[in-house]
C-alpha positions in Angstrom: -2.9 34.9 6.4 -6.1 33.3 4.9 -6.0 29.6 6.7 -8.6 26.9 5.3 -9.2 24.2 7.8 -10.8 21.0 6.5 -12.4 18.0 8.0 -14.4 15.1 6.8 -18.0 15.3 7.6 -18.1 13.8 11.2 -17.9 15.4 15.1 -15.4 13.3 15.6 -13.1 14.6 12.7 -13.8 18.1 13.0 -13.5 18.7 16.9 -10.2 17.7 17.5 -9.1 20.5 14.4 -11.4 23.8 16.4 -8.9 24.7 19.1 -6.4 25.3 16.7 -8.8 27.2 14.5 -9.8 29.5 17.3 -6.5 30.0 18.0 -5.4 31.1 14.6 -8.4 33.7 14.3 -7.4 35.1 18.0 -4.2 35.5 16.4 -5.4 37.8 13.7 -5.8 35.4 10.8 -8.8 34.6 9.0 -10.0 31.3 9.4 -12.5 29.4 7.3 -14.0 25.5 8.4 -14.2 23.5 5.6 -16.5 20.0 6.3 -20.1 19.0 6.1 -22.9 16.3 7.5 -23.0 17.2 10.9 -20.0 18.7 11.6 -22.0 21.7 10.1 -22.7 21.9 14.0 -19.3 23.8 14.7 -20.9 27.0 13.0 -21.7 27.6 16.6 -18.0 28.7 17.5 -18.5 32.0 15.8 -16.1 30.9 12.5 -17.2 30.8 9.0 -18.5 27.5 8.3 -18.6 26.8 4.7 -20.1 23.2 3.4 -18.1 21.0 1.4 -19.9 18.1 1.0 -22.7 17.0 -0.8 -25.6 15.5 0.2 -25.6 12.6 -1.5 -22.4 11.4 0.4 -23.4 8.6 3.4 -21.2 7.0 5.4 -23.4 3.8 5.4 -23.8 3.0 1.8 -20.2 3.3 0.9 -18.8 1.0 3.7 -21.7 -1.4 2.5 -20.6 -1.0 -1.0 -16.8 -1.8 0.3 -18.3 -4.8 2.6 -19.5 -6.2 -0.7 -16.7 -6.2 -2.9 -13.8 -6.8 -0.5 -15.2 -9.1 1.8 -11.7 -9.9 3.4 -10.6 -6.2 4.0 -14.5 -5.9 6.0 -13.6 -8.7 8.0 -9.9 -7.8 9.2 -11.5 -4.4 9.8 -14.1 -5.7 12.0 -11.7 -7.6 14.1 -10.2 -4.5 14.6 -7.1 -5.4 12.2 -7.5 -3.7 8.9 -5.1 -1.0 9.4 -5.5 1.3 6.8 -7.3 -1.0 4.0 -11.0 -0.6 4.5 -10.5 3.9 6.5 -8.7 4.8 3.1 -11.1 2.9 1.1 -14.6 4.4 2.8 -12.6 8.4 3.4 -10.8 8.4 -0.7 -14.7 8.2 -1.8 -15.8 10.8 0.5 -12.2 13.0 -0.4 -13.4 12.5 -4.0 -17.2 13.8 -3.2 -15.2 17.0 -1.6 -13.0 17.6 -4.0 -14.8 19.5 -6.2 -16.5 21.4 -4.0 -13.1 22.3 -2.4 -10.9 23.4 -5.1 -14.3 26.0 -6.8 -14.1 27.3 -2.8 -10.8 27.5 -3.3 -10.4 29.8 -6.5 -12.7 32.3 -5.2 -11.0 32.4 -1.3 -8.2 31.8 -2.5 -6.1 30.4 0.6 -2.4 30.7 1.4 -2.5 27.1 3.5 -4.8 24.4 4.6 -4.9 22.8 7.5 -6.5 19.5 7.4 -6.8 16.0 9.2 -5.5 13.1 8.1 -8.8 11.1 6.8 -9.8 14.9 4.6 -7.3 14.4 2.3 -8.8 16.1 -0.2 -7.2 19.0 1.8 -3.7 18.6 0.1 -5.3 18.5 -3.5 -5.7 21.9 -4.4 -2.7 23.3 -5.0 -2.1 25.3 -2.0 0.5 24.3 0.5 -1.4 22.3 3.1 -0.5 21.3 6.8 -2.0 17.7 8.7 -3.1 18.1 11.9 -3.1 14.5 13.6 -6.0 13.6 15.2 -5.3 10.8 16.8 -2.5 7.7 18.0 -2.1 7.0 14.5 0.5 8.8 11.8 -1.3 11.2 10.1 1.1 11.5 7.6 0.8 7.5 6.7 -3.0 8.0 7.0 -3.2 11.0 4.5 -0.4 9.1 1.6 -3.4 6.1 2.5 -6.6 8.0 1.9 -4.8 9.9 -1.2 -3.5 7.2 -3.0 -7.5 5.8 -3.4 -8.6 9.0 -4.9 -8.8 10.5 -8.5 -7.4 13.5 -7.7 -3.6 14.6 -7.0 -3.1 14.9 -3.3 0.3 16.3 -2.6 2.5 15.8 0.0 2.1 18.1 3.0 4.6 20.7 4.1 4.6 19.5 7.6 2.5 17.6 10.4 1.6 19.0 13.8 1.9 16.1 16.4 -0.4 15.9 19.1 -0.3 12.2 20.3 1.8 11.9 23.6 4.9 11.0 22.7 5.1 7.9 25.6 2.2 6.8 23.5 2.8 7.3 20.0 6.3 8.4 18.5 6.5 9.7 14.8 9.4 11.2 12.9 9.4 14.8 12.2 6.7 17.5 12.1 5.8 20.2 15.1 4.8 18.6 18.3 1.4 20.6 19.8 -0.9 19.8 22.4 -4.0 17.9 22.2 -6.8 20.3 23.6 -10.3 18.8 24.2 -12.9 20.7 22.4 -16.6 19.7 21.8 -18.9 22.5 21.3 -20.7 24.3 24.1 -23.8 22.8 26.0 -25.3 23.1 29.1 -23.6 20.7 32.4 -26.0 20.1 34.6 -25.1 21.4 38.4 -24.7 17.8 39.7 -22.0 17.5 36.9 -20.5 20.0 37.2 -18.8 19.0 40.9 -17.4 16.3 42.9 -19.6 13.7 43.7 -19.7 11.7 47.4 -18.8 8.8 45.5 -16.2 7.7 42.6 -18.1 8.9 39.7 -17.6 7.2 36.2 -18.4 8.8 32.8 -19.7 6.1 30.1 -19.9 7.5 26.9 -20.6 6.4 23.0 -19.2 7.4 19.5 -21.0 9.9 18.0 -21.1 8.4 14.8 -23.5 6.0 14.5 -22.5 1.8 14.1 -23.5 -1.1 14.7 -23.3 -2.7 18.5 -22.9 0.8 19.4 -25.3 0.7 22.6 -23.3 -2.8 23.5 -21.0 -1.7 26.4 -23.3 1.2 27.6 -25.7 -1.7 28.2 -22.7 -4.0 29.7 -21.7 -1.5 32.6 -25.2 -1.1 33.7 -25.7 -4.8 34.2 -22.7 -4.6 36.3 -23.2 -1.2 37.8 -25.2 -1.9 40.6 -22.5 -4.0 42.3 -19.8 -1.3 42.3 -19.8 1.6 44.8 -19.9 4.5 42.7 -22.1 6.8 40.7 -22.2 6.2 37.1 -23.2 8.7 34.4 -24.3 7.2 30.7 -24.2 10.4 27.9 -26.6 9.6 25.9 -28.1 6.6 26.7 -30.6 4.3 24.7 -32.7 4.2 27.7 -33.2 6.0 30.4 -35.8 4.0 32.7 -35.2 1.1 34.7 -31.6 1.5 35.6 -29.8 0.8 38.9 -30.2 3.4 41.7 -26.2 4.5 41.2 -26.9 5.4 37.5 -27.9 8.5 36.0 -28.4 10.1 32.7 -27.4 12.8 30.6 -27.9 14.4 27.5 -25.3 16.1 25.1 -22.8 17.5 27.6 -19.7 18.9 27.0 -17.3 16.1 27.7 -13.9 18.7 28.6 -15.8 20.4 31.4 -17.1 16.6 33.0 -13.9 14.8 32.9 -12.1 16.5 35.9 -15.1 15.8 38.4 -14.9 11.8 36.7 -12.6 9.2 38.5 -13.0 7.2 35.4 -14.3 6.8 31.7 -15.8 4.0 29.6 -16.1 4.3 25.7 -15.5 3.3 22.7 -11.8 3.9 21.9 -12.4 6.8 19.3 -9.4 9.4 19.2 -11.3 12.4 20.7 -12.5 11.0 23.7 -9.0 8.7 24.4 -6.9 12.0 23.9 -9.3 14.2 26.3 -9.4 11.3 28.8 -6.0 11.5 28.7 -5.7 15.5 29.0 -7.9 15.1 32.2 -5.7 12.1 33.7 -8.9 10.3 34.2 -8.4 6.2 34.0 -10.4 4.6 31.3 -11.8 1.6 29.7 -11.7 0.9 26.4 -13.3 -1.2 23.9 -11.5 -2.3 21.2 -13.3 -2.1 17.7 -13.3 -1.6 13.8 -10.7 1.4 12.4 -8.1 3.2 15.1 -10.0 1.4 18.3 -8.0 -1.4 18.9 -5.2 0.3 18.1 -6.5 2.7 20.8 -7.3 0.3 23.7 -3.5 -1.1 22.8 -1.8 1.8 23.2 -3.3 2.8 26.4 -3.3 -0.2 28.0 0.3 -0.6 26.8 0.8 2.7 28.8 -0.4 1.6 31.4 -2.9 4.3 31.7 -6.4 2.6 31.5 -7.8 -1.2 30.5 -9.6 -2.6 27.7 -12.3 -5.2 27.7 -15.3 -6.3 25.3 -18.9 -6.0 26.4 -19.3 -9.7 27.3 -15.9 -9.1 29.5 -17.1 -6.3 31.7 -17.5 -7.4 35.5 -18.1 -5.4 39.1 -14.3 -6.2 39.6 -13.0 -4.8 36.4 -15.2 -1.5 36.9 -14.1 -1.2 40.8 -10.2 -1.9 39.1 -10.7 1.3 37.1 -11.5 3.7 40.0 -9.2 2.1 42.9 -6.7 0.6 40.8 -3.5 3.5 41.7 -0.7 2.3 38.9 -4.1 3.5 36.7 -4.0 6.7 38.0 -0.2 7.3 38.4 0.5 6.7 34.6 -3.0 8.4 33.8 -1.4 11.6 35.7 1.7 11.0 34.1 0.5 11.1 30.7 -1.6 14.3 31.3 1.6 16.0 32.6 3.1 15.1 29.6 0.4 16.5 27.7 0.1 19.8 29.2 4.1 20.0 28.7 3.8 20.2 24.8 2.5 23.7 23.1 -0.4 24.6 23.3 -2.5 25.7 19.9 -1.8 29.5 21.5 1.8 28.9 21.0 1.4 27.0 17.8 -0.6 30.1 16.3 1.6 33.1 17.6 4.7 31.5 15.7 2.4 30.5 12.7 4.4 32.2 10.3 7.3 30.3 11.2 6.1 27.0 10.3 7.4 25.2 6.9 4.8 26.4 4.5 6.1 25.1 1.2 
């Protein structure tokens, strides 16, 4: 079976989708990534990579060009409560750029299903019976109706939806239940990283897409940092020189193969690194933020499984809470089990054929 998978031109959108896609060619079927920007990056899996996208599409002008003429939606999604007003606004402009591009792939490939996320909607417009994978706590079935009904072109409704939000987190009717696995790209992990340190070690990591305030709660923990026993790692830091003696540095690392030697995470809320934090049952701290962040930081805190503060909010206490704090690591635990429970994208692939297609 020929299986397009599509994702909108960020890491973030496309990482979450490779497992799966790995899976699928493992399992004999050919397998063609569908994105752009830099998610061009995921050529390095070995899959045919084919770009989508045209140049001409930035993520920064369009939300400007949003800001501007719906001033109201821009604030509520600043504050972190614009639901789906301002994401299906900013992804239906870049589904429409893809389009195009998509559907002349398309005729020549000629597909027998696509497998998209929810925000590449432009996945489910051309003509072939298409499958969502969520991504993240939201419905990704809600999110792709949202993002299709801004752009010009038909977007159909998909066959089914494969569910990989813990359920004690995130409950949605229907579709096939399949378990979030952490994926983001190889790169080397330093020795030091790569074990157990004498201390409690904390990870504190960024979005990679870019935004504004997005250095503000790196910079917050290492204000803190030096009054909390433990070792601190920032992943690509702003600076590297004049930091505390319990802080280190890293470059792009592999974020799967870290989190097991980690005792606790801080970032930004986005769904990749929430769902592999909570794959490794590692505590973390969250701060809430524009599109599916605050919903983020609400749901885990709401579990149980981790905290959420602002910049300004982040103290030696709070820090020390995430690393000694036990209900934190009981329902972190828990939720991991939970994970690891559902099937895996092996599973999903070896019964592929099964799935509701049309």
């Amino acid at each position: 079976m020929r299986v397009l998978v599509v994702a909108a031109p960020l890491l973030g959108h496309v990482f979450p989708l490779m497992p799966l896609a790995l899976a699928l060619r493992d399992a004999g079927h050919e397998v063609v990534v569908a994105t752009g920007g830099e998610a061009l990056r995921v050529r390095d899996s070995g899959l045919r990579v084919e770009d989508v996208v045209p140049s001409s599409v930035r993520f920064g002008p369009i939300a400007l060009r949003i800001m501007l003429t719906h001033p109201m939606v821009a604030k509520r999604e600043l504050r972190g409560s614009g639901r789906l007003d301002f994401v299906s606004r900013m992804f239906g402009k870049v589904g429409d750029a893809m389009t195009a591009p998509l559907q002349a792939f398309a005729r020549g490939w000629r597909p027998d299903v696509v497998v998209h996320e929810p925000l590449a909607a432009a996945g489910s417009a051309l003509g072939v019976p298409s499958i969502v994978h969520d991504v993240s706590l939201f419905d990704g079935l809600e999110l792709t109706a949202a993002v299709g009904a801004r752009m010009k072109a038909e977007v159909r409704s998909p066959a089914t939806v494969l569910r990989t939000a813990p359920p004690s987190l995130a409950e949605f009717p229907g579709g096939e239940r399949m378990r979030f696995a952490p994926y983001s790209g190889d790169g080397e992990v330093p020795r030091w990283l790569a074990e157990p340190s004498g201390t409690p070690r904390i990870l504190v990591s960024r979005s990679t897409a870019p935004g504004p305030g997005a250095g503000r709660m790196m910079a917050a923990v290492v204000r803190a940092a030096e009054q909390v026993d433990a070792e601190f790692v920032l992943v690509r830091p702003d600076r590297a020189q004049g930091l505390p003696d319990n802080v280190r540095t890293v470059g792009w690392v592999p974020l799967p193969r870290v989190l097991p030697f980690c005792d606790g995470i801080v970032h930004h809320g986005g769904a990749g690194t929430v769902l592999g934090s909570l794959a490794a049952g590692v505590p973390q701290l969250v701060e809430p933020g524009p599109g599916d962040r605050t919903v983020h930081a609400t749901a885990i805190t709401g579990r149980g499984a981790g905290l959420r503060a602002e910049p300004r909010e982040v103290t030696a206490a709070l820090l020390t809470r995430l690393i000694e704090d036990s209900k934190l690591q009981r329902a972190a635990g828990e939720v991991r089990a939970e994970i690891a429970a559902m099937p895996s994208p092996n599973d999903v692939a070896e019964r592929w054929e099964s799935l509701p297609m049309q």
